[in-house]
MITI-387705 format. One record per residue (C-alpha): residue number from 1; residue in three letters; x, y, z. Coordinates in pm, 1 decimal. Each point is the difference from the previous one (the first is absolute). Layout:
<i: NUM | aa: ALA | c1: X | c2: Y | c3: Z>
...
REM end
This chain:
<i: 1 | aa: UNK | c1: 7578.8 | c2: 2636.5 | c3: 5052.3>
<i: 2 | aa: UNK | c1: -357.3 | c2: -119.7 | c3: 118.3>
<i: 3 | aa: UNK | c1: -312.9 | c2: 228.7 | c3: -55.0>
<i: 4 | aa: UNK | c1: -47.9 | c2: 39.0 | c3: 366.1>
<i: 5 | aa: UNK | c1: 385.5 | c2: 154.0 | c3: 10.8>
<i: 6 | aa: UNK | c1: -62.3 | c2: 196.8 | c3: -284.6>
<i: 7 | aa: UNK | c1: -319.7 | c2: 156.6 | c3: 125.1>
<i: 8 | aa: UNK | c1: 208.3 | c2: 95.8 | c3: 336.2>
<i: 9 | aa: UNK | c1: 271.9 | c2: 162.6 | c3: -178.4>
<i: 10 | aa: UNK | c1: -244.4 | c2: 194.6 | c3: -171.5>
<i: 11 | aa: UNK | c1: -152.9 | c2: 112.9 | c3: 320.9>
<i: 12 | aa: UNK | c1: 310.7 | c2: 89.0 | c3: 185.0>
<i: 13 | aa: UNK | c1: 88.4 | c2: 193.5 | c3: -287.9>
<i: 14 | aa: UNK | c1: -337.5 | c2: 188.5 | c3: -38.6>
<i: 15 | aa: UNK | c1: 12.2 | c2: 103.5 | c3: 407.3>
<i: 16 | aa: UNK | c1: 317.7 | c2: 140.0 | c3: -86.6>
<i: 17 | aa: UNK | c1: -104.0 | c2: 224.1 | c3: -280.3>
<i: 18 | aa: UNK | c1: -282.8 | c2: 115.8 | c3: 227.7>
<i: 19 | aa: UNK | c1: 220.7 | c2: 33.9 | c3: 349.2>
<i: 20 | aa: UNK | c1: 250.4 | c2: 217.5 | c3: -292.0>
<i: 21 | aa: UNK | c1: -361.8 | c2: 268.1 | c3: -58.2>
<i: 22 | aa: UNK | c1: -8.1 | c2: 86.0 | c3: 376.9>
<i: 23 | aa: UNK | c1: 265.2 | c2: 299.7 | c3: -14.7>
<i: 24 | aa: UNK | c1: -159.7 | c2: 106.3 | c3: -343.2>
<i: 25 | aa: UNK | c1: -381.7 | c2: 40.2 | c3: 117.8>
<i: 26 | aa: UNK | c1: 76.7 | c2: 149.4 | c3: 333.1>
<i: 27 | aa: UNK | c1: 89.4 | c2: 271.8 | c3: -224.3>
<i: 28 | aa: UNK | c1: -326.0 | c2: 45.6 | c3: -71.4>
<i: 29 | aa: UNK | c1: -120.8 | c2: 53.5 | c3: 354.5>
<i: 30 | aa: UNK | c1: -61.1 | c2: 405.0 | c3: 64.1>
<i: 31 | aa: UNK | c1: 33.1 | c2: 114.1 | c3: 335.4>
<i: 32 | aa: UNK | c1: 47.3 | c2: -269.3 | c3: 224.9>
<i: 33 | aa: UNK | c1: 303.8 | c2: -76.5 | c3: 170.1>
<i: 34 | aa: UNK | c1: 165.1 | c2: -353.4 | c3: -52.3>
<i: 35 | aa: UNK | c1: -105.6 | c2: -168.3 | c3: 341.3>
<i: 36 | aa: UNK | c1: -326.2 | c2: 102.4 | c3: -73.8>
<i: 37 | aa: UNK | c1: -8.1 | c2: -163.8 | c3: -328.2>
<i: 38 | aa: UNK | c1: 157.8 | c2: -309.9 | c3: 106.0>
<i: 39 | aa: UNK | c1: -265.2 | c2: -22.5 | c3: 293.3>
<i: 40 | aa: UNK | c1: -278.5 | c2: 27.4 | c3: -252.7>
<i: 41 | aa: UNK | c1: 167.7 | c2: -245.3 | c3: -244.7>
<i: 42 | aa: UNK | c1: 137.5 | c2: -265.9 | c3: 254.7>
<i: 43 | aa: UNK | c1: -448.7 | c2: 38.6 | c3: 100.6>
<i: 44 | aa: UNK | c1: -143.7 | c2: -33.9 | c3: -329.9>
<i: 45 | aa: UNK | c1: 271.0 | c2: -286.0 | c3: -72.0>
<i: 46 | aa: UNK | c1: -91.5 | c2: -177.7 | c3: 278.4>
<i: 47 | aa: UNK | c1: -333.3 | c2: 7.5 | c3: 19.1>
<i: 48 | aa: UNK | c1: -14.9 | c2: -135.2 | c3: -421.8>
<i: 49 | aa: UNK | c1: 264.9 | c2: -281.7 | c3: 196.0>
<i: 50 | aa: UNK | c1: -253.2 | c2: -79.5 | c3: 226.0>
<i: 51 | aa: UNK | c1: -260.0 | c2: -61.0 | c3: -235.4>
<i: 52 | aa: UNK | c1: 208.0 | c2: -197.7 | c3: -212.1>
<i: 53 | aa: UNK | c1: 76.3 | c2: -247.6 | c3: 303.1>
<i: 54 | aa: UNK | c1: -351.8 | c2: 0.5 | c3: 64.8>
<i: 55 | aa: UNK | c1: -106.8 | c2: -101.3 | c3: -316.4>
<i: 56 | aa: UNK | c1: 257.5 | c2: -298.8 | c3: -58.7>
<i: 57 | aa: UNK | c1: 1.2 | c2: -92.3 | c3: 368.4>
<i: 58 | aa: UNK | c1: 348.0 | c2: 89.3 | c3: 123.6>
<i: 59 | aa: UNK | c1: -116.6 | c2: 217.8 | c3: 250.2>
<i: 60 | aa: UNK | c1: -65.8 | c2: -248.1 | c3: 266.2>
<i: 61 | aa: UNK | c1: 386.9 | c2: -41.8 | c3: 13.3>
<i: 62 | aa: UNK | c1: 127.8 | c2: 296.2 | c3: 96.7>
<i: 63 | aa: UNK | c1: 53.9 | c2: -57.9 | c3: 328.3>
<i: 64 | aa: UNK | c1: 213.2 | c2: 213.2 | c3: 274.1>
<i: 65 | aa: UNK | c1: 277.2 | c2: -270.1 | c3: 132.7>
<i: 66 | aa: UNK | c1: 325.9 | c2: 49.8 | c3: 136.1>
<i: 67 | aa: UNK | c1: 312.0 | c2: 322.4 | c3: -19.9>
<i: 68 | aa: UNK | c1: -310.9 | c2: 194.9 | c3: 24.2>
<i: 69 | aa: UNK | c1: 224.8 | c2: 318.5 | c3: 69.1>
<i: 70 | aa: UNK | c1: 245.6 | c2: -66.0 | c3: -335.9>
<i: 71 | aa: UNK | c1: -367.6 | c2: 31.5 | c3: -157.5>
<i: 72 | aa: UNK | c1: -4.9 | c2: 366.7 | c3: 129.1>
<i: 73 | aa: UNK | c1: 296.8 | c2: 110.8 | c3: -62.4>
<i: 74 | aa: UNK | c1: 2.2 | c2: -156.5 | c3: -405.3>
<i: 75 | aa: UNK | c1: -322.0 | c2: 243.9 | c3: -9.2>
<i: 76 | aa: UNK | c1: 199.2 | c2: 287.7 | c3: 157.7>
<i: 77 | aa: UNK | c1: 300.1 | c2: -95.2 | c3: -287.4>
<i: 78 | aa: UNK | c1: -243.6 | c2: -29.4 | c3: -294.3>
<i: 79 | aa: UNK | c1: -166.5 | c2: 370.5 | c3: 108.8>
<i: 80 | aa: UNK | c1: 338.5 | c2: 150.7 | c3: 49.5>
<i: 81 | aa: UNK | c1: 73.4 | c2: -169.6 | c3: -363.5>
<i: 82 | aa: UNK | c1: -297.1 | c2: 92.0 | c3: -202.0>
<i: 83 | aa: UNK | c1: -17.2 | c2: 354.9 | c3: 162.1>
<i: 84 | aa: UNK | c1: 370.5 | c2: 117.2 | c3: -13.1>
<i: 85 | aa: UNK | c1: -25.8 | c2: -189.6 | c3: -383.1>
<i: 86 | aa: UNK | c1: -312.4 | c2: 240.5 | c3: -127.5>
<i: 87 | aa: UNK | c1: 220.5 | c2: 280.9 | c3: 189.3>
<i: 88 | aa: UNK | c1: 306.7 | c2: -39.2 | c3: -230.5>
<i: 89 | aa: UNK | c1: -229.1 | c2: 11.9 | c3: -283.6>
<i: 90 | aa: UNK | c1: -169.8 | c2: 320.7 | c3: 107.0>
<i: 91 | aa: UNK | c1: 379.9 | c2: 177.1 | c3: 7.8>
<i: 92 | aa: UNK | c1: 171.6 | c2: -204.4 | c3: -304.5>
<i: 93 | aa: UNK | c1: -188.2 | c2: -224.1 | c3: -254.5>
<i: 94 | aa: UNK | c1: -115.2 | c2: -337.4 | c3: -16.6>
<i: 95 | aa: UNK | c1: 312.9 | c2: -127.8 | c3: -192.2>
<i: 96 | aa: UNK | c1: 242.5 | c2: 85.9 | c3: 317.4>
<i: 97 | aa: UNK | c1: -229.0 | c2: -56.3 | c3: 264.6>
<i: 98 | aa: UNK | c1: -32.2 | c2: -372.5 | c3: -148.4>
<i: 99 | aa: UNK | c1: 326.7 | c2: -46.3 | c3: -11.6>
<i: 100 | aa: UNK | c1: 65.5 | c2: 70.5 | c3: 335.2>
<i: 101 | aa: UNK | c1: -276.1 | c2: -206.1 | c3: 146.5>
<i: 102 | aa: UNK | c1: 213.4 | c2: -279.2 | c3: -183.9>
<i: 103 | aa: UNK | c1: 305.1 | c2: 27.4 | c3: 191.5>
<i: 104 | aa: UNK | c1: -217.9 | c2: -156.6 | c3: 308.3>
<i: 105 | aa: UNK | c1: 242.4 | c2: -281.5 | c3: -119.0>
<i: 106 | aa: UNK | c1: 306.6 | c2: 172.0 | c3: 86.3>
<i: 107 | aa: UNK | c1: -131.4 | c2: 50.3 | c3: 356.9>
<i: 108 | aa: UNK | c1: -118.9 | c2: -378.5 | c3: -1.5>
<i: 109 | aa: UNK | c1: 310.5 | c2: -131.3 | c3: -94.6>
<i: 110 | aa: UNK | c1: 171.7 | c2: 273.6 | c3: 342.9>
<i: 111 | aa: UNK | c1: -292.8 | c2: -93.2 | c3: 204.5>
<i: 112 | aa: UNK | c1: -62.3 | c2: -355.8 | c3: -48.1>
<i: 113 | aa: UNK | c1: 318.9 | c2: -146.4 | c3: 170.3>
<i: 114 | aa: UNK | c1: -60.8 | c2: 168.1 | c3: 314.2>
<i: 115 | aa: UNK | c1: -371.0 | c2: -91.5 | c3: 45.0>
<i: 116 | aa: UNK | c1: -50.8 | c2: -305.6 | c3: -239.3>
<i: 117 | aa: UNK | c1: 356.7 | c2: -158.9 | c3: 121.7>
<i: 118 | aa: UNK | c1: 31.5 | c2: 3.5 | c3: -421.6>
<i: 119 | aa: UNK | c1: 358.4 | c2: -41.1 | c3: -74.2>
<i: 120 | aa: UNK | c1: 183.7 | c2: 250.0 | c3: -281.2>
<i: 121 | aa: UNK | c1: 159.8 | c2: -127.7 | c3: -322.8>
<i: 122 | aa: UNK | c1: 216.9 | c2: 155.4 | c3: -265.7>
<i: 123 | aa: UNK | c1: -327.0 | c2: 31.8 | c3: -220.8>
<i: 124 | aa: UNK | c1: -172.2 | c2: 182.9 | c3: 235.4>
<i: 125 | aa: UNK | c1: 286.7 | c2: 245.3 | c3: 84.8>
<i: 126 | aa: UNK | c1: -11.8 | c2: 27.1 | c3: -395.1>
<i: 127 | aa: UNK | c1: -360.1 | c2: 101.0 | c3: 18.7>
<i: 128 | aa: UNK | c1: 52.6 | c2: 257.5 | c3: 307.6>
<i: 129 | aa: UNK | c1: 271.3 | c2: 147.1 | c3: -230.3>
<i: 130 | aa: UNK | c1: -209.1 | c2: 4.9 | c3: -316.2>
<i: 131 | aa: UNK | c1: -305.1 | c2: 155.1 | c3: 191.5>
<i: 132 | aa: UNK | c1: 199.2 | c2: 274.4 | c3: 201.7>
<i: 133 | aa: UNK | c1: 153.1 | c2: 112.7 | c3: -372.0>
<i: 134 | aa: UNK | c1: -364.8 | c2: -11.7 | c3: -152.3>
<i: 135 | aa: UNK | c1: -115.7 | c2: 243.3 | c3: 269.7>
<i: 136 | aa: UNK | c1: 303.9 | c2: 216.1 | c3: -53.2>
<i: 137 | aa: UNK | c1: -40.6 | c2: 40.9 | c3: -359.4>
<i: 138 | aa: UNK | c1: -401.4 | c2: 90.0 | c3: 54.3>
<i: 139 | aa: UNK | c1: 87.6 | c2: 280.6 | c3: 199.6>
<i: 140 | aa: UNK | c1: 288.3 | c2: 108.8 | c3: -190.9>
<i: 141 | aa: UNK | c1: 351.0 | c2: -39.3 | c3: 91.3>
<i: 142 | aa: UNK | c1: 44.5 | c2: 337.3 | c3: -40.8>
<i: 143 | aa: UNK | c1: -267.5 | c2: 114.6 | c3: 244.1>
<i: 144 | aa: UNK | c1: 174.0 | c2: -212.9 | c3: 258.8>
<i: 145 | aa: UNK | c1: 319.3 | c2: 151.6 | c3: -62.8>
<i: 146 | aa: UNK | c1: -96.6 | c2: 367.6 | c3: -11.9>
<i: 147 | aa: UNK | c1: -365.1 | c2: -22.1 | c3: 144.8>
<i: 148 | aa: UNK | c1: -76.2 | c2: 326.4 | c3: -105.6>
<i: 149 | aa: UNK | c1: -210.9 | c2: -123.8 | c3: -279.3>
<i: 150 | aa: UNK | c1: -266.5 | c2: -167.9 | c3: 213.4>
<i: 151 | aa: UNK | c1: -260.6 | c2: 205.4 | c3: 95.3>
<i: 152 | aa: UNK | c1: -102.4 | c2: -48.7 | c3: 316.6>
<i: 153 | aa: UNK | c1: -376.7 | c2: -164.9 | c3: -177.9>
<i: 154 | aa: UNK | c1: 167.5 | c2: -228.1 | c3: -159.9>
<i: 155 | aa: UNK | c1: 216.8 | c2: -131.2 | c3: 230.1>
<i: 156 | aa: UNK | c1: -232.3 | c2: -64.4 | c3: 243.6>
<i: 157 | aa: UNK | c1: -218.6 | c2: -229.2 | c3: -261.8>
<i: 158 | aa: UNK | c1: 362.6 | c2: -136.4 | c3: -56.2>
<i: 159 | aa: UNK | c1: -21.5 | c2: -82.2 | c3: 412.1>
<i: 160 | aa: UNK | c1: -398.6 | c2: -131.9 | c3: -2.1>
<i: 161 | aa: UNK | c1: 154.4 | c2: -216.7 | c3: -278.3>
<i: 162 | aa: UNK | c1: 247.6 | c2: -165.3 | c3: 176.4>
<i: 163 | aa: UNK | c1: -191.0 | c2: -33.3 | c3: 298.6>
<i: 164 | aa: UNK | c1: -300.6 | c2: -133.6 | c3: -183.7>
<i: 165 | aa: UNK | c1: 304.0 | c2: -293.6 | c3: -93.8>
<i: 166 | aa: UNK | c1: 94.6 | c2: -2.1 | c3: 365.6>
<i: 167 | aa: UNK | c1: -362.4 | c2: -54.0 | c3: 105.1>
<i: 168 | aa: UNK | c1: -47.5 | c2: -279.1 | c3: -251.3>
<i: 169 | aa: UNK | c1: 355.2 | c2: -189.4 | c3: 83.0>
<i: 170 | aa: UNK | c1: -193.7 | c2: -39.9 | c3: 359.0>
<i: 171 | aa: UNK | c1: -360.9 | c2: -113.9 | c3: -111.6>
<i: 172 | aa: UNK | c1: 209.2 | c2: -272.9 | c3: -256.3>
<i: 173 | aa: UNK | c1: 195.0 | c2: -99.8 | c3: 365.1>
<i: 174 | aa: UNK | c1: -315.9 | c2: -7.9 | c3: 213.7>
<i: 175 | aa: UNK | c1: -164.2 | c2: -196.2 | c3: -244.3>
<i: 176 | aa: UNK | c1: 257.2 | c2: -229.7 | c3: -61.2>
<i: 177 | aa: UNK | c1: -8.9 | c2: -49.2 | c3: 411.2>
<i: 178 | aa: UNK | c1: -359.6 | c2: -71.2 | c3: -44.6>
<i: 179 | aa: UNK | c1: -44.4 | c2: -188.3 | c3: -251.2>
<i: 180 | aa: UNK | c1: -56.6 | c2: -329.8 | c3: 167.8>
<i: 181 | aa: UNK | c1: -227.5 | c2: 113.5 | c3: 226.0>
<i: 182 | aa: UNK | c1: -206.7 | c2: 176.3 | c3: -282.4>
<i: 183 | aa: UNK | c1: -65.5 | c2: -9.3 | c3: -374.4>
<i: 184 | aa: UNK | c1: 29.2 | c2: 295.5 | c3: -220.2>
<i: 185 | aa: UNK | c1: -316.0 | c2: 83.9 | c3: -57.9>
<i: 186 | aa: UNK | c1: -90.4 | c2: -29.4 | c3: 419.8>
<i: 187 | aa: UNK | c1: 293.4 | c2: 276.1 | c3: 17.8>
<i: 188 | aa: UNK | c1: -126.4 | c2: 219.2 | c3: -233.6>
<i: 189 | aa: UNK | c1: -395.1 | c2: -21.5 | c3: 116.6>
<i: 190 | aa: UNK | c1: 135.3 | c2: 53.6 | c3: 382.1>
<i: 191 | aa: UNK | c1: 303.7 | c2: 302.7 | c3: -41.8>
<i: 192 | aa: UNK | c1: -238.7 | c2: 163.2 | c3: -281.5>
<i: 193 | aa: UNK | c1: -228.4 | c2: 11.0 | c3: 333.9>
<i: 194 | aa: UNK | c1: 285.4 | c2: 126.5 | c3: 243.6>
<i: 195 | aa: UNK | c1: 137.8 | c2: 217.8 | c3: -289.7>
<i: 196 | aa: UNK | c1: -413.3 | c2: 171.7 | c3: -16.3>
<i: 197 | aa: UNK | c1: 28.3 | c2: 58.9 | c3: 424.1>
<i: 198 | aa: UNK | c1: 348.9 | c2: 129.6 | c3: -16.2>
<i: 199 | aa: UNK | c1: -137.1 | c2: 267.3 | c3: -291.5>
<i: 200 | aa: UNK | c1: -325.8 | c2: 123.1 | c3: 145.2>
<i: 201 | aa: UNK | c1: 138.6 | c2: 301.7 | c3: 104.6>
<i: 202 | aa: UNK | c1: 49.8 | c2: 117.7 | c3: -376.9>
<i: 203 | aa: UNK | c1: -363.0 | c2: -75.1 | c3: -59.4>
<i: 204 | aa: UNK | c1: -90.9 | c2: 433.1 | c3: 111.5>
<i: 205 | aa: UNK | c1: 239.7 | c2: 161.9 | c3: -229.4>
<i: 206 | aa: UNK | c1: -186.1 | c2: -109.2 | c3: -254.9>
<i: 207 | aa: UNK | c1: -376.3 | c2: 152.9 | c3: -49.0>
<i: 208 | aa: UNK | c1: -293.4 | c2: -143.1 | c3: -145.5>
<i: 209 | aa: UNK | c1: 21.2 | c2: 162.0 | c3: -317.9>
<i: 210 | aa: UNK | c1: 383.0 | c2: -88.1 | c3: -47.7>
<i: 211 | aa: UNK | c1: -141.8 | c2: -324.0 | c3: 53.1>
<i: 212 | aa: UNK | c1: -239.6 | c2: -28.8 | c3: -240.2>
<i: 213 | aa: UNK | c1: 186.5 | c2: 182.3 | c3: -243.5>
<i: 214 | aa: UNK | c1: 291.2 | c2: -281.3 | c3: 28.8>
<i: 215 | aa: UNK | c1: -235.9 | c2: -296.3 | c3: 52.0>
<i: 216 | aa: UNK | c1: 34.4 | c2: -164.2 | c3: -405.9>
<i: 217 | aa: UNK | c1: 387.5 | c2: 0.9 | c3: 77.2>
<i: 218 | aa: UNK | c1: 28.3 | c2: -125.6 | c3: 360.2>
<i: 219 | aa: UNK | c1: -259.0 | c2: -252.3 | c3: -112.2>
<i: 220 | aa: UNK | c1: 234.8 | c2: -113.3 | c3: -287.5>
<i: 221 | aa: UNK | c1: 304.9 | c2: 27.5 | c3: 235.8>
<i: 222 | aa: UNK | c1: -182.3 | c2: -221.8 | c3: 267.9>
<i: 223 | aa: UNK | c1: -216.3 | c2: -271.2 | c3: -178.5>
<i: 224 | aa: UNK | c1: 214.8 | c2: -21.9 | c3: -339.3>
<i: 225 | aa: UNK | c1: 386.2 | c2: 6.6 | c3: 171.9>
<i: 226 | aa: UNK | c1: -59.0 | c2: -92.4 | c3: 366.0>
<i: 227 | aa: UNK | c1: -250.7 | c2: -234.6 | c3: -27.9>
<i: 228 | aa: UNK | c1: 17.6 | c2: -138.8 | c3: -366.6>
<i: 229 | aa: UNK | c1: 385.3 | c2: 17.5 | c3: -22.2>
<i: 230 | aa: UNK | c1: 22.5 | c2: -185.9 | c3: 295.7>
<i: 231 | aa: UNK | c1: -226.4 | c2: -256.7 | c3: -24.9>
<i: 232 | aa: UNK | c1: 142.2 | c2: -75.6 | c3: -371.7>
<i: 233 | aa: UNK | c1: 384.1 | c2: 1.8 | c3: 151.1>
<i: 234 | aa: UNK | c1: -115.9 | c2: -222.9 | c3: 297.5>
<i: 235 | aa: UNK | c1: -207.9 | c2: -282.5 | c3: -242.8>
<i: 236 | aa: UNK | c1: 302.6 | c2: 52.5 | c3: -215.5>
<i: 237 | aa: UNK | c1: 245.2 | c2: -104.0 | c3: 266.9>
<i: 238 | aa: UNK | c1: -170.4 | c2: -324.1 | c3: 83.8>
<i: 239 | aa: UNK | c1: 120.6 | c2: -141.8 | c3: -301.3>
<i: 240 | aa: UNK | c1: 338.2 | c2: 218.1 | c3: -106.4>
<i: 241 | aa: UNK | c1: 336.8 | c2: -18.7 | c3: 193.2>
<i: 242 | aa: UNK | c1: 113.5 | c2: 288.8 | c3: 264.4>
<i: 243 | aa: UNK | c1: 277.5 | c2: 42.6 | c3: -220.8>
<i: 244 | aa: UNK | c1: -217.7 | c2: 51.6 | c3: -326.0>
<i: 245 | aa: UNK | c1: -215.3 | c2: 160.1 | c3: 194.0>
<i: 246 | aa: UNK | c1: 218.8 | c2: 271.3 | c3: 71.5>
<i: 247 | aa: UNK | c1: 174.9 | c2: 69.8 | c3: -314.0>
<i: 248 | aa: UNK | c1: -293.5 | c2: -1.8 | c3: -161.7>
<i: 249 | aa: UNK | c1: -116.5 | c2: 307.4 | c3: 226.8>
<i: 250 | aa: UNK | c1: 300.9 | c2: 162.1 | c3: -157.5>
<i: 251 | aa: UNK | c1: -267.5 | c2: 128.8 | c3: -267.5>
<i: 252 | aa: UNK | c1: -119.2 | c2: 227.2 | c3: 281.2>
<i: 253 | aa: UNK | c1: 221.7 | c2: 280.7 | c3: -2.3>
<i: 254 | aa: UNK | c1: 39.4 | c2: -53.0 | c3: -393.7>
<i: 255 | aa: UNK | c1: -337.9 | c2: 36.0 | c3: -80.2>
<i: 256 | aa: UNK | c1: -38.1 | c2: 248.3 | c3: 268.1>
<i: 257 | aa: UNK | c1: 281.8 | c2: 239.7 | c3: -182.4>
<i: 258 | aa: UNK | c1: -184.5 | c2: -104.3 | c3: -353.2>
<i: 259 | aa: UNK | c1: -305.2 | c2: 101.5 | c3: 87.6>
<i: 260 | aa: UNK | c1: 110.0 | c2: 294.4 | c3: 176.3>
<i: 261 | aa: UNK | c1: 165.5 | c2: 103.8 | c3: -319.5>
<i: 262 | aa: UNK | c1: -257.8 | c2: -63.4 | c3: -254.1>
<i: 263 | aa: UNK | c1: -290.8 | c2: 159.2 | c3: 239.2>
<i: 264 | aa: UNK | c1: 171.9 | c2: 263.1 | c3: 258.6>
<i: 265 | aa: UNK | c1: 286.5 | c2: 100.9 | c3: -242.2>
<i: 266 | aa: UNK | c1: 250.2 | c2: -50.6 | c3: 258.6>
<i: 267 | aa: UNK | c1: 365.2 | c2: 33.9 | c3: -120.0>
<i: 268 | aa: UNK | c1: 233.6 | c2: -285.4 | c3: -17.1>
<i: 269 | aa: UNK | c1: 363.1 | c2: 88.2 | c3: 0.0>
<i: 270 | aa: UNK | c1: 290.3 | c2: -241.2 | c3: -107.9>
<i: 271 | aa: UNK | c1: 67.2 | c2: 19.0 | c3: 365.7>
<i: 272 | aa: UNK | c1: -340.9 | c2: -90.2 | c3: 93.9>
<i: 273 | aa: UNK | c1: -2.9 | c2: -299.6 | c3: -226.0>
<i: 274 | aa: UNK | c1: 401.3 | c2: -77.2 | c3: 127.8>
<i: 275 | aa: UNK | c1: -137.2 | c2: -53.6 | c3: 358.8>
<i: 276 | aa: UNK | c1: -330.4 | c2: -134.4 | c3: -103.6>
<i: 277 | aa: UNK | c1: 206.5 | c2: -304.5 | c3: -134.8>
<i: 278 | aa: UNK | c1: 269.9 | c2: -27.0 | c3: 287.8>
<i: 279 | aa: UNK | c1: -289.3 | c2: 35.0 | c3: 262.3>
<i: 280 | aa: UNK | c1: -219.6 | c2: -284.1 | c3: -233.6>
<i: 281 | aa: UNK | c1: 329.3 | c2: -209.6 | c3: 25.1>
<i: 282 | aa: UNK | c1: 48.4 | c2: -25.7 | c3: 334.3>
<i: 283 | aa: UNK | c1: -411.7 | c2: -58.4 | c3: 74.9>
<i: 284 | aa: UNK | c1: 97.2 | c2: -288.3 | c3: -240.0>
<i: 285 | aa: UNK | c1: 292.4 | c2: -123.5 | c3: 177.0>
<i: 286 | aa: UNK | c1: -127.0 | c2: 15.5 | c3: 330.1>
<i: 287 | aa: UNK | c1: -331.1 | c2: -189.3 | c3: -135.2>
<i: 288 | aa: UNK | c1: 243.6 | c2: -289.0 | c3: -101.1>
<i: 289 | aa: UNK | c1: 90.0 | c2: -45.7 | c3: 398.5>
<i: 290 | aa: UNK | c1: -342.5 | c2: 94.3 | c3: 93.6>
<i: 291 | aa: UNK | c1: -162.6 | c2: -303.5 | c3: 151.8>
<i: 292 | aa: UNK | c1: 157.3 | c2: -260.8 | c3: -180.2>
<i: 293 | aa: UNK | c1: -86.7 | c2: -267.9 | c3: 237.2>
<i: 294 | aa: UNK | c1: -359.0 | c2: 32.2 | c3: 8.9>
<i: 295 | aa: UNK | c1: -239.4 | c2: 6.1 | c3: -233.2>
<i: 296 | aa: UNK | c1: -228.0 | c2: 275.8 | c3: 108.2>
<i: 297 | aa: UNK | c1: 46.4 | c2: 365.1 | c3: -20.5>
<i: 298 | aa: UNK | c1: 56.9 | c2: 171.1 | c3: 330.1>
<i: 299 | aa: UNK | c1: -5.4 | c2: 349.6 | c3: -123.7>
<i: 300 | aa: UNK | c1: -361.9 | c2: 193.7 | c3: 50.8>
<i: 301 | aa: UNK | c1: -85.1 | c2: 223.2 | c3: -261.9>
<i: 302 | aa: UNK | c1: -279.1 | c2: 285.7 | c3: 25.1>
<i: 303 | aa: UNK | c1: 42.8 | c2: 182.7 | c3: -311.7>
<i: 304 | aa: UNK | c1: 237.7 | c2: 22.3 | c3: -20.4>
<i: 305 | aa: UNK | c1: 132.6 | c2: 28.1 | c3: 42.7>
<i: 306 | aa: UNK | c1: 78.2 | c2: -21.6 | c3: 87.7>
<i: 307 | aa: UNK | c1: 18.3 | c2: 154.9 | c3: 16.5>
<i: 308 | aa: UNK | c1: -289.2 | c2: 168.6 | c3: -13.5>
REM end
C-alpha cells in the first residue's frame, strides 16, 4: 500500500475514534438540553471549519449551486439526527444510543429503492434481517414480549435512538442525491449552516452561566469532533474507497461502547454485545453494496455521527 493510502486510512480511522467520543462528552454537559448543545457545537465546529478553509484556501469553493432545497432539508435530517441521538443518550447510555444510530443502514437499505431507484438483493435483505435482530436483542426480547420491564425513560431513549437512525438513513439518501452537484465538505460547511438557523430557537433555554460553565466541552465537541473529525474523514476519503471508507467507520460505535465502558462505567450485557455484532454486521454488509460503482463516498458525516 502507498504512503499516501496509508496516511488516509489512518485518518479515516482517527475521525472515527473521535465521531465514537460525541455521546461520551455530552455527558459532561450540565444543564443544557441536547438542541442546545448541538447548536453550540455545530457553531464552534463551524466556525474552527471556517478558519481551516481560510487558511489552506478552500473556502473560495464553497459555492451555493443547484437542489438548493435537498440542501435544507439534509440540514433539517442531520438536526433531527444529532438531537434525537444526544436524546437517547440522556434516557439510556452511550453504548445503546450508538447502536441505534447504526441501524440508519437498515432504513437505507427500506428507503433507498423508493427514492434512489436502488434495486434490493439477497445480501441486503440479509442485512435488514441481521439489523432488525440486533435492535431486538438491545432492547431485550423480553421487554418486547412482556413490555412491562421498560420504563417509560428508557424506552423513550430506546425511540430517540431509533429515530436518530431514521434521521441519518435520510441525510446518507440526500447526500447521495447530491453528491454530484456538491462535494462533501461543501455539504457539511452549508447544512452545518441550515442545521445553526433551524436550532436558534434552543439558543434561550440555555443562560449565560450554563454557558460558560459548559464552554471547555462544547468547545471540544465542536472544534475537536465536528470540525477536526470531519475534516480528517473528508482528506481521508480523497484517497480511500467508499467501501473502505465505510467499514472502516465501523470503529465508531466500537470505540464509542469502549470508551463508554472504560470512562462512564456503562454496563455491557451479553445481549448488548449480541446485537452490537449483528447490528456491526449488517453496517458491514450493506457497506459492501454501498456505492460500488463510484469511487467517492456519498454519505455526509457530522459527527457522527453520525451520528453525532
Amino acid at each position: 500500500m502507498e504512503p499516501q493510502h496509508v496516511k488516509a486510512n489512518i485518518q479515516i480511522i482517527a475521525a472515527s475514534v473521535i465521531y465514537g467520543f460525541s455521546g461520551i462528552f455530552f455527558m459532561y454537559v450540565k444543564n443544557m438540553a441536547a438542541g442546545g448543545v448541538v447548536f453550540y457545537q455545530l457553531l464552534f465546529g463551524l466556525l474552527a471549519l471556517v478558519g481551516y478553509l481560510a487558511v489552506t484556501g478552500k473556502l473560495s469553493e464553497i459555492r451555493l449551486r443547484g437542489k438548493r432545497k435537498n440542501l435544507i432539508l439534509l440540514g433539517a435530517f442531520n438536526a433531527g439526527a444529532m438531537v434525537s441521538y444526544y436524546m437517547a443518550v440522556s434516557f439510556t447510555n452511550v453504548s445503546i444510543s450508538v447502536l441505534l444510530l447504526y441501524t440508519a443502514p437498515f432504513y437505507v437499505l427500506l428507503l433507498a429503492p423508493i427514492f434512489l431507484k436502488e434495486k434490493r438483493n439477497k445480501k441486503n435483505l440479509l442485512a435488514l434481517i441481521l439489523s432488525l435482530a440486533g435492535v431486538v436483542m438491545v432492547i431485550g426480547p423480553e421487554n418486547l414480549v412482556s413490555g412491562s420491564g421498560i420504563e417509560p425513560a428508557y424506552l423513550f431513549g430506546v425511540l430517540m435512538g431509533l429515530f436518530s437512525g431514521f434521521f441519518y438513513a435520510c441525510v446518507t439518501i440526500t447526500s447521495r442525491y447530491l453528491r454530484n452537484e456538491y462535494s462533501g465538505l461543501e455539504q457539511l460547511f452549508i447544512s452545518t449552516f441550515v442545521t445553526l438557523l433551524l436550532l436558534l430557537p434552543f439558543v434561550k433555554q440555555a443562560s449565560v452561566t450554563v454557558l460558560i460553565e459548559n464552554l471547555p466541552v462544547l468547545l471540544f465537541l465542536g472544534v475537536t469532533i465536528t470540525s477536526v473529525g470531519s475534516i480528517l474523514y473528508f482528506t481521508g476519503l480523497l484517497h480511500v474507497k467508499a467501501q473502505n471508507a465505510s467499514i472502516l467507520s465501523l470503529l465508531e460505535p466500537v470505540s464509542a461502547i469502549f470508551f463508554a465502558y472504560l470512562l462512564l462505567k456503562d454496563p455491557i450485557s451479553a445481549e448488548t454485545l449480541l446485537g452490537c455484532a449483528l447490528i456491526l454486521s449488517s453496517s458491514f454488509l450493506a457497506s459492501l453494496e454501498e456505492e460500488s460503482k463510484t469511487e467517492e463516498e456519498p454519505v455526509f458525516k457530522e459527527k457522527l455521527p453520525a451520528v453525532p
